[in-house]
C-alpha positions as CSV (number, residue, x, y, z in Angstrom):
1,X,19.2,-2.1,34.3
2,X,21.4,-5.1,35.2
3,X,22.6,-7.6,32.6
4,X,19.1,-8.0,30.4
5,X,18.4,-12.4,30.4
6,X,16.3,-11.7,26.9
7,X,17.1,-9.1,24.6
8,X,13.7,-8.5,22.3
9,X,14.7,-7.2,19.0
10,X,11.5,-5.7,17.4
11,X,8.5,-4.3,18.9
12,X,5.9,-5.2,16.9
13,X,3.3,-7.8,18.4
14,X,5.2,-10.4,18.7
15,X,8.2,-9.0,20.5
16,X,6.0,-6.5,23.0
17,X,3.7,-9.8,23.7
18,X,6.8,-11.9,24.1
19,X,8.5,-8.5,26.3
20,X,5.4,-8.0,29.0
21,X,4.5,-12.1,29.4
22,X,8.2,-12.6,30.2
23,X,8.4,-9.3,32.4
24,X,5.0,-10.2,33.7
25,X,7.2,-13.5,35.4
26,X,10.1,-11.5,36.7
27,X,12.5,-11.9,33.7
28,X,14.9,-8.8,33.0
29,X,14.0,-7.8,29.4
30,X,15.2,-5.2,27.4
31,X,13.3,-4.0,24.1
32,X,15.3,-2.7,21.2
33,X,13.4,-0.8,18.6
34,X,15.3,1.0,15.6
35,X,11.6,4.1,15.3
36,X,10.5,6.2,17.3
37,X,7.8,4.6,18.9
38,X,6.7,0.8,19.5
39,X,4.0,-1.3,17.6
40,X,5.2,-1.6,13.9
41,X,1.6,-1.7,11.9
42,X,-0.1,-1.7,15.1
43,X,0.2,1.8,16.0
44,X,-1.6,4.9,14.9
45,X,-1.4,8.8,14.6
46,X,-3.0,12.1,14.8
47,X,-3.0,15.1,12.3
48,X,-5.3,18.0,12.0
49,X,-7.1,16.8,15.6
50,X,-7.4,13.4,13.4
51,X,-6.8,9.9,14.8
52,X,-6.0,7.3,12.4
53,X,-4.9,3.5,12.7
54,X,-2.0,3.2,10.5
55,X,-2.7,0.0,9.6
56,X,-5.2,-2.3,10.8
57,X,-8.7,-2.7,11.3
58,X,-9.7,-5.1,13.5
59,X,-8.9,-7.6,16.4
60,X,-9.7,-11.1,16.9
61,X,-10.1,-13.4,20.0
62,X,-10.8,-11.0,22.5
63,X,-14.0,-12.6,24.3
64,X,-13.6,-14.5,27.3
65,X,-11.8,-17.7,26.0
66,X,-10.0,-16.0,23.2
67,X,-6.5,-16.1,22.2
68,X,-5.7,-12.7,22.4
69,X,-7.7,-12.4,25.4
70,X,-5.4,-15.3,26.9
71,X,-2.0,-13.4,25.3
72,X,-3.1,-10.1,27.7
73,X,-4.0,-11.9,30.5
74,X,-0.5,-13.5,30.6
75,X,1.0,-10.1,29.6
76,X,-0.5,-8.5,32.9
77,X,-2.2,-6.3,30.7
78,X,-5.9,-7.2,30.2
79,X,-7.0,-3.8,31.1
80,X,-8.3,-2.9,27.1
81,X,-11.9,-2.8,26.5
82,X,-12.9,-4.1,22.9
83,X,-16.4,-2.5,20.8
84,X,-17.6,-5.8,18.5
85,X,-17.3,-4.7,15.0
86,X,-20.8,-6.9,13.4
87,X,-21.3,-6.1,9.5
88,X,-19.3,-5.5,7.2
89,X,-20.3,-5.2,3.8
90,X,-18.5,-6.1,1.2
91,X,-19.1,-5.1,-2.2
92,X,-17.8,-7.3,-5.7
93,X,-18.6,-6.8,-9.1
94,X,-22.1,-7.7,-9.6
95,X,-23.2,-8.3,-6.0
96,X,-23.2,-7.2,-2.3
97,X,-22.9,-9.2,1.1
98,X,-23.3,-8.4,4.1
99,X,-21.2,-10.5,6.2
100,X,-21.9,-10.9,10.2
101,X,-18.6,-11.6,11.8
102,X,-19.7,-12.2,14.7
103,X,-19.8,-16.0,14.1
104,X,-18.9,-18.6,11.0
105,X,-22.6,-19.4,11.2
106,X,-24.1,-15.4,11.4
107,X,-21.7,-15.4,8.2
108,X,-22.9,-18.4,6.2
109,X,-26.1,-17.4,7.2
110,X,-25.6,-14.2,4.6
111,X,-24.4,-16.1,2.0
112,X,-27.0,-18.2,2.1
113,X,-29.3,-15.5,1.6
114,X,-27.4,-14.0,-1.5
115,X,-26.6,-17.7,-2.8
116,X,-30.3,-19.3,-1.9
117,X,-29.7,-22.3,-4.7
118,X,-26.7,-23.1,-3.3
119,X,-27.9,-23.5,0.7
120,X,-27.2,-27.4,0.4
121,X,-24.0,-27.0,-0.7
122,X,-22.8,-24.5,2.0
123,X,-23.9,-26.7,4.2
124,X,-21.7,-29.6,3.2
125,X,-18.7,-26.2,2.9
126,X,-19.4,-25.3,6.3
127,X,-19.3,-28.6,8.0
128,X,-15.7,-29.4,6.2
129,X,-14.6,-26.6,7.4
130,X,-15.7,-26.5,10.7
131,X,-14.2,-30.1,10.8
132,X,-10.8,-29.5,9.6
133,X,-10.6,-26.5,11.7
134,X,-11.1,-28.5,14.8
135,X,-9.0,-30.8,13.7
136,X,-6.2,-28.6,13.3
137,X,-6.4,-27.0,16.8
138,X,-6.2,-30.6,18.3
139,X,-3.3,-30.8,16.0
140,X,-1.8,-27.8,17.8
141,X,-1.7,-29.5,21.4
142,X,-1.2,-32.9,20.3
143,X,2.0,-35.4,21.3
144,X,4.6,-36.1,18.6
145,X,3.6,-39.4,18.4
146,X,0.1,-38.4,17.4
147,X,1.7,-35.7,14.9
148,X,4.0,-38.4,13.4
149,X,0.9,-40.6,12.6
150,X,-0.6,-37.8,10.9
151,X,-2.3,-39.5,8.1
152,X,-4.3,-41.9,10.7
153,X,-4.7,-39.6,13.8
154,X,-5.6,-36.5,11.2
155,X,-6.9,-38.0,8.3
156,X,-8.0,-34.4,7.3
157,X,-5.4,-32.2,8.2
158,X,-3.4,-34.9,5.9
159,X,-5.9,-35.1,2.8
160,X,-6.3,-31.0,2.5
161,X,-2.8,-29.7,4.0
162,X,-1.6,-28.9,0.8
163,X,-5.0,-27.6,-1.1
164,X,-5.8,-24.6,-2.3
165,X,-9.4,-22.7,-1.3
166,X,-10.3,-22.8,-4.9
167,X,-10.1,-26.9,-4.6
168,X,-12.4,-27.1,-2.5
169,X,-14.9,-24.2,-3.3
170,X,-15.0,-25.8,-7.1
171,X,-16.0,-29.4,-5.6
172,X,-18.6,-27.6,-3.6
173,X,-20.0,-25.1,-5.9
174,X,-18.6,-25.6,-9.4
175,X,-16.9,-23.0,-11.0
176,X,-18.7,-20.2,-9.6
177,X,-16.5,-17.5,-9.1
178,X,-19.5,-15.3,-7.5
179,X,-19.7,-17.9,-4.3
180,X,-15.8,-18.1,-4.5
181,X,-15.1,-14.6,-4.2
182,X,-18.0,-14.1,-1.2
183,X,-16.6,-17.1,0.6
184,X,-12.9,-15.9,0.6
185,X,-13.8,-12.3,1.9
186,X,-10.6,-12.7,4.6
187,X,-7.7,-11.2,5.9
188,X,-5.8,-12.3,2.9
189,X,-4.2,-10.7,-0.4
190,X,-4.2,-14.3,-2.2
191,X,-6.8,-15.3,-4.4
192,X,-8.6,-18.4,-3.7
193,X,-5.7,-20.6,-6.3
194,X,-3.3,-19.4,-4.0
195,X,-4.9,-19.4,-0.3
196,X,-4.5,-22.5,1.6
197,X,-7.6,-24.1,2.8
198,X,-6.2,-25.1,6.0
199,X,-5.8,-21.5,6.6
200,X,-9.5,-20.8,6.0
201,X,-10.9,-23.5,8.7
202,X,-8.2,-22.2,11.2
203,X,-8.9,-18.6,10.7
204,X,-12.7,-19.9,11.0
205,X,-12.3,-21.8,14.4
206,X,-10.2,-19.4,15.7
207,X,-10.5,-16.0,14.6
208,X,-14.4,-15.6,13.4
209,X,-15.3,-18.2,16.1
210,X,-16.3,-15.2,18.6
211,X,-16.3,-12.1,16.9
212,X,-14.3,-9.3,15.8
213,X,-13.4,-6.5,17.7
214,X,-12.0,-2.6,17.4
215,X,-10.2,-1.8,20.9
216,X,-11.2,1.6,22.9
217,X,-8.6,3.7,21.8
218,X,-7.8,2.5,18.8
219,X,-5.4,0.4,17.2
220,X,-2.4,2.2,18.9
221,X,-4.0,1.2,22.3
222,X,-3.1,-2.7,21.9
223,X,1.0,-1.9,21.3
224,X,0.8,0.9,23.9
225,X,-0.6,-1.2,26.2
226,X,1.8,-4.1,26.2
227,X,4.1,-1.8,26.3
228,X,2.9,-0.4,29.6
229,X,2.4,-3.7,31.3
230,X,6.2,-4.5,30.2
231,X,7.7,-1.1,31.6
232,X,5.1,-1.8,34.8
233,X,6.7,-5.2,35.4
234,X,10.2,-4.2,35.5
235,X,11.3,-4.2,31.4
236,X,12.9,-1.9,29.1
237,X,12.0,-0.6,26.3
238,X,14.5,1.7,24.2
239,X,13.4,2.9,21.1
240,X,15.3,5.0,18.2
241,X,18.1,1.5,18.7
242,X,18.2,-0.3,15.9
243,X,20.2,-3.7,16.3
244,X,22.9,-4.3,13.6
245,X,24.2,-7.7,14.5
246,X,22.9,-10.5,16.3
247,X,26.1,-12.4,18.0
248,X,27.2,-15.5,17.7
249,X,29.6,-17.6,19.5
250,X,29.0,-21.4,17.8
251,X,25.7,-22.0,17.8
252,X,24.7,-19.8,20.4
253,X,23.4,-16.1,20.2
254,X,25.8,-13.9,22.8
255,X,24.0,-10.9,22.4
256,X,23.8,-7.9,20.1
257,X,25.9,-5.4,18.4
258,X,23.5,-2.0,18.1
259,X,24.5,0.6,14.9
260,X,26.4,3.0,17.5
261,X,28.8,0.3,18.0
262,X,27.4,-0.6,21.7
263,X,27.5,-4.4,22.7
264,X,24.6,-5.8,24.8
265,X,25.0,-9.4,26.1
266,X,21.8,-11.4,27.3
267,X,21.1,-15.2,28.0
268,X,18.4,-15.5,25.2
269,X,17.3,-13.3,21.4
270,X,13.7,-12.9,20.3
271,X,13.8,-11.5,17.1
272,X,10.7,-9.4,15.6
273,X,12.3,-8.8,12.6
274,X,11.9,-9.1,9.1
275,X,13.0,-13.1,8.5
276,X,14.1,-11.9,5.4
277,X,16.7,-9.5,6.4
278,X,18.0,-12.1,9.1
279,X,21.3,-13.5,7.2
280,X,22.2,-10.2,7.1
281,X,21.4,-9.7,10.6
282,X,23.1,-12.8,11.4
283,X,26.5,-12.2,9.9
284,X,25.5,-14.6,7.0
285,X,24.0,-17.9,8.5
286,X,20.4,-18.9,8.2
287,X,18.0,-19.1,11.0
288,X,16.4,-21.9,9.8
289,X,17.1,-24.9,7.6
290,X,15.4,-27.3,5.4
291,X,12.1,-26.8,4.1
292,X,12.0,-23.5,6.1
293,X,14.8,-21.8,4.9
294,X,13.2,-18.0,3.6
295,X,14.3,-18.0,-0.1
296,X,11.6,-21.0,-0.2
297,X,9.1,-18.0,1.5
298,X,7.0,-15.8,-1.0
299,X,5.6,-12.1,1.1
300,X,2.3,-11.3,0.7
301,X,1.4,-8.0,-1.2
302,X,2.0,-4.1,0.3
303,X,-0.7,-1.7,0.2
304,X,-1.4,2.1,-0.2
305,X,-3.2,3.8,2.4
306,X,-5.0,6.7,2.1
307,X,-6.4,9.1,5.3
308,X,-9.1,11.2,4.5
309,X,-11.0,13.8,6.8
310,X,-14.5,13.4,6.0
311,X,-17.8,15.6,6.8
312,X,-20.3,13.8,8.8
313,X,-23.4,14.2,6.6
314,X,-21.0,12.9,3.6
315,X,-21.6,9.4,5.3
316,X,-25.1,7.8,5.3
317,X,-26.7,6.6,8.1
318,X,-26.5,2.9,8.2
319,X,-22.8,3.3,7.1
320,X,-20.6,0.5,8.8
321,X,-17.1,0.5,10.0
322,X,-15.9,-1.9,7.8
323,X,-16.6,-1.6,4.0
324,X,-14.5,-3.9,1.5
325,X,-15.1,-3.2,-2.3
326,X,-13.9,-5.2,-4.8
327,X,-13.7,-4.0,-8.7
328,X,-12.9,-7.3,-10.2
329,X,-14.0,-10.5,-10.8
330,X,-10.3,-12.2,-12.0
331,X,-8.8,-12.4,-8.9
332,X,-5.7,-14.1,-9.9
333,X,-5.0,-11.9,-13.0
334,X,-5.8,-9.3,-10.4
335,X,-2.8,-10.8,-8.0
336,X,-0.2,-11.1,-11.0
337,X,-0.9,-7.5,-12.4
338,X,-0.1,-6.6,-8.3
339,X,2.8,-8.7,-8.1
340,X,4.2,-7.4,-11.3
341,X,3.5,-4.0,-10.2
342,X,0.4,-3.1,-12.6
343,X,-2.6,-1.4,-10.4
344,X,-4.4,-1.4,-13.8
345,X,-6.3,-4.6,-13.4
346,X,-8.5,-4.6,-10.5
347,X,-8.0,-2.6,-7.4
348,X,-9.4,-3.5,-3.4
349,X,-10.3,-1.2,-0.8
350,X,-10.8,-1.8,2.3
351,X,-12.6,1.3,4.0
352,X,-12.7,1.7,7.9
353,X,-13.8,4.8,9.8
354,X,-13.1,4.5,13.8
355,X,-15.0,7.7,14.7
356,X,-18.2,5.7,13.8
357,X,-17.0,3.8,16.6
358,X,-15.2,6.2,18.8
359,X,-16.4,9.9,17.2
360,X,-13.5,11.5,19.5
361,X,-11.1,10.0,17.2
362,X,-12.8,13.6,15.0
363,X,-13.5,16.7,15.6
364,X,-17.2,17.4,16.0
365,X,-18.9,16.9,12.4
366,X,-16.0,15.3,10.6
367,X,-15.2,11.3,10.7
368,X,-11.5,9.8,10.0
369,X,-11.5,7.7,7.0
370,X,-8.8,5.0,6.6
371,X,-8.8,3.5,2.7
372,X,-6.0,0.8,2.1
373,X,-5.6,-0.1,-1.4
374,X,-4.0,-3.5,-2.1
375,X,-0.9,-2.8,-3.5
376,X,2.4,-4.0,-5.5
377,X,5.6,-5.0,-2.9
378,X,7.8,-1.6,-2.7
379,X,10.3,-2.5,-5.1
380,X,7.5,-2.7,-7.9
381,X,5.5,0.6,-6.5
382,X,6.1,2.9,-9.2
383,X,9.4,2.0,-10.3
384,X,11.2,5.3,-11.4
385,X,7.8,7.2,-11.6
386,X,6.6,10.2,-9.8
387,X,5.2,8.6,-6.5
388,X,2.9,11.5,-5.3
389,X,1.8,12.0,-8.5
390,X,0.4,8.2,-8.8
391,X,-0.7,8.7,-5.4
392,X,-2.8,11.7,-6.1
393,X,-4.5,10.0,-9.0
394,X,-5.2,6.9,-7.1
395,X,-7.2,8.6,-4.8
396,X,-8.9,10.1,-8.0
397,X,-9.6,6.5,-8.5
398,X,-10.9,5.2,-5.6
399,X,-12.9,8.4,-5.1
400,X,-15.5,7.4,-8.3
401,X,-15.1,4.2,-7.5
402,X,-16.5,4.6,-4.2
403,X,-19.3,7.2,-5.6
404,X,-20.0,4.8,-8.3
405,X,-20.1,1.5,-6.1
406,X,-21.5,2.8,-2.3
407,X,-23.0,6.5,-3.6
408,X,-20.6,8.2,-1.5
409,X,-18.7,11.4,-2.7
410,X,-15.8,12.0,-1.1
411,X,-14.8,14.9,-3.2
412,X,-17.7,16.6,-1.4
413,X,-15.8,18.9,1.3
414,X,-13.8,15.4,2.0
415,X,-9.7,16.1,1.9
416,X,-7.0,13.7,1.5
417,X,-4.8,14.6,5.0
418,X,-2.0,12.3,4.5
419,X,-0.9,8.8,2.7
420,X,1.3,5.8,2.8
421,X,2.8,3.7,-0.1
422,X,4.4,0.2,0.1
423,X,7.5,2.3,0.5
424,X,6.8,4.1,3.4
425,X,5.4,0.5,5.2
426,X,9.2,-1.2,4.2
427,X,10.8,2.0,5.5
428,X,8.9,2.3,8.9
429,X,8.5,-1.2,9.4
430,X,11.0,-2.9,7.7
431,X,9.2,-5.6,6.4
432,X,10.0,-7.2,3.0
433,X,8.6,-4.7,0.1
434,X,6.5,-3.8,2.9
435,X,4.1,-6.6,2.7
436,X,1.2,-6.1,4.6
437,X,1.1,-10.0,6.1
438,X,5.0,-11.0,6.1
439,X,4.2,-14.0,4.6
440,X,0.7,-14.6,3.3
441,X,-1.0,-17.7,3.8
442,X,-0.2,-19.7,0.4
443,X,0.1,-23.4,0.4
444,X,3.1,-24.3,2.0
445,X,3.5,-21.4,4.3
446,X,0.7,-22.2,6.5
447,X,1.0,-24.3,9.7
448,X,4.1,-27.0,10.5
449,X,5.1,-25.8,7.0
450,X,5.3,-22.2,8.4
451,X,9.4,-21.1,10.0
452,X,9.2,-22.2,13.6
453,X,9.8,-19.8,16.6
454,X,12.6,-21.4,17.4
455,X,15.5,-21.0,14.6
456,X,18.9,-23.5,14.5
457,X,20.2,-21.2,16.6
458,X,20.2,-22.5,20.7
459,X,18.5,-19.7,22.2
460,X,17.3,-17.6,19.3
461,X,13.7,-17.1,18.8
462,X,12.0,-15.8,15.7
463,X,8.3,-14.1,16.1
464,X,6.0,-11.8,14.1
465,X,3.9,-12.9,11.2
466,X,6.8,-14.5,9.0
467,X,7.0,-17.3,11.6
468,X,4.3,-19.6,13.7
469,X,1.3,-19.4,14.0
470,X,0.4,-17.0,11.8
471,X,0.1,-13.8,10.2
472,X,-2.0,-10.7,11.3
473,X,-2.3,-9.4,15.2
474,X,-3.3,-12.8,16.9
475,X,-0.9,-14.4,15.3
476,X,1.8,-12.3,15.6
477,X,0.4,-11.8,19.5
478,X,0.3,-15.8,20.2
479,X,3.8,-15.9,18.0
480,X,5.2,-14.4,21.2
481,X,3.6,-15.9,23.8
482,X,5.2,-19.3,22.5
483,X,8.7,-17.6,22.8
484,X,7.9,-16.4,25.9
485,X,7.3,-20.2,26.8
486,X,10.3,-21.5,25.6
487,X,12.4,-19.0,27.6
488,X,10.4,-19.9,30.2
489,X,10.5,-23.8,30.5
490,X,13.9,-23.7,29.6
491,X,14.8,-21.2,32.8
């Protein structure tokens, strides 16, 4: 190709979003990606005439108006049909719910049923929520004069920015850890001490507001597909190149330096890279400054996932997708154990089986079966242990908790195919201690008080879920529509 204008470093969802919107508008893009194949987490494989997502679960904002939905059509590629994933049951100590996602109000509406005494008091939850969720996405759009008068033009955007979930579900409900848990049931390793509420209202206005959706093909089909639009429209993506050197000339990014020594100059960087990693990446200087400087930044946890083949009558009839378990009630002794790298105190699975939804994804009679385990970051994961051995007895683990829990034996003609520890995810991915979420959506990491897609550096943009909006696919997705903007306005 000729003289790339925008190098995309990364091709997780941020970078192949940015790669195919800017393609999509005649930009010469090229795509470097240090595997073998694009996505990052949003990618999945095959074994043993298998399919299984290697990571996620679950798409959001992919009906009409969504944001995703939006991100495709200005990626050229809205060509993905999406199945709506409705309940998911989620199991704690003591209690079950099943949650609809198909709406914040299907989803109250189940709570209410398990928490009847409390229906007034969900009420008043609900309606601060849906409030400060609205309030946020007007905050999104708004002019700078609007955002500088934040505590008059959003008075609660500026009274709850910095509160916890736990805040607010205690002023609601006591201290009730039952409702607690049930009501922080979200994308999310943080307990509700740590999760920000702002974070819970968006995630309500925009991500459960419409649904939740598994895309025909799997997971795999929503990188592979960007990544089709942006070869379609002229891009190109070169994988098995990792990038050792962003290049600087003053404050402006010149091009890269790849690990074979090769030099590639372009007019503008979009990174899709660990923000952790990026001094390194950047010869030493910080992309950002001030209170968004990354040593401020805390990951979220990793996880351990395990891929089972499973026998179709193993599975009971009215099994769901989606099933989330959880085995404690302590969430934040839970969390610390994690974080310290004990898997003693609690563990959380999160089960998903595709061929429920797609039973090609298995051969006839058999399901896939995906379990991630909530995990410690990499560089606590068994530290100087035997790793397959702790593997193999975790799935020991999780196989009588499951029986015990849901009634379901997987040691019953069920076999574990394959796994992947927080070690694998840091090494395929890259991302810090392989944290599932980049950074997770503590207080202080959510929103403005998130690292910007644009960095200190002229024409170098950061994407992916360290930076703005958010974490997970959408965010991540929209991350790179926003670059894609920037380069775009500023021609």
């Amino acid at each position: 190709m000729k003289r790339p204008e925008v190098i995309v470093v990364g091709s997780g969802m941020g970078g192949l979003s940015a790669a195919a919107i800017l393609a999509a508008r005649g930009v010469r893009v090229l795509v470097l990606e240090k595997e073998s194949g694009v996505g990052g987490y949003v990618t999945g494989f095959t074994r043993d005439g298998f399919y299984f997502d290697a990571t996620g679960a679950f798409v959001a904002g992919c009906h009409t108006t969504g944001a995703f939905r939006q991100v495709l059509r200005e990626a050229d590629a809205d060509t993905l049909a999406f199945r709506p994933v409705g309940m998911v049951w989620n199991l704690f100590p003591g209690f079950d719910l099943n949650v609809d996602y198909r709406s914040p109000a299907s989803h109250l509406d189940q709570v209410r049923l398990v928490f009847p005494d409390q229906a007034a008091a969900i009420d008043g939850y609900a309606d601060l929520t849906r409030r400060l969720g609205e309030e946020f996405r007007a905050f999104e759009t708004a002019s700078l004069a609007r955002r500088l008068a934040l505590p008059f033009t959003f008075p609660l955007l500026f009274r709850h920015a910095r509160k916890p979930h736990k805040m607010i579900l205690d002023a609601f409900f006591g201290d009730d850890p039952c409702i607690g848990m049930a009501l922080s049931a979200l994308p999310t390793t943080l307990p509700p001490t740590q999760l920000s509420y702002v974070f819970v209202a968006v995630l309500w206005a925009k991500v459960l507001d419409g649904g939740v959706f598994y895309p025909a093909g799997g997971m795999q089909a929503l990188s592979t597909t960007l990544a089709a639009a942006a070869e379609r429209n002229g891009a190109v993506i070169r994988t098995g190149s990792p990038v050792s050197r962003i290049r600087l000339a003053g404050n402006r990014a010149t091009g890269v330096l790849l690990a074979n020594g090769t030099r590639i100059e372009a007019d503008w960087i979009i990174a899709n890279t660990n923000l952790f990693a990026a001094r390194e990446l950047l010869g030493g200087r910080q992309p950002h400054r001030g209170m968004h400087r990354i040593e401020r930044m805390r990951p979220s946890l990793s996880a351990v996932l395990l891929y089972l083949a499973l026998p179709a009558e193993a599975l009971p009839q009215d099994w769901p997708y989606f099933v989330s378990v959880h085995t404690a009630m302590e969430a934040d002794k839970s969390h610390a154990a994690l974080m310290a790298g004990d898997m003693d105190r609690g563990l959380h699975l999160v089960v998903s089986t595709p061929s429920l939804l797609e039973p090609a994804m298995a051969p006839p009679g058999w399901h896939s079966v995906k379990i991630l385990v909530h995990a410690p970051p990499a560089g606590r994961f068994v530290a100087g242990g035997d790793e397959q051995r702790f593997v193999d007895a975790l799935y020991q683990r999780v196989v009588e908790i499951l029986r015990r829990r849901t009634g379901v034996d997987l040691s019953v003609r069920g076999r574990l195919i394959t796994a992947a520890t927080p070690h694998t995810l840091a090494r395929r991915t890259g991302n810090e201690g392989g944290a599932m979420y980049g950074l997770d959506a503590a207080c202080g990491q959510v929103g403005p008080q998130r690292p910007p897609n644009r960095t200190s550096v002229d024409n170098l943009l950061w994407v992916g879920h360290y930076t703005r909006p958010a974490h997970g696919i959408v965010g991540s997705a929209m991350g790179g529509q926003f670059a894609a903007r920037v380069v775009l306005q500023k021609g």
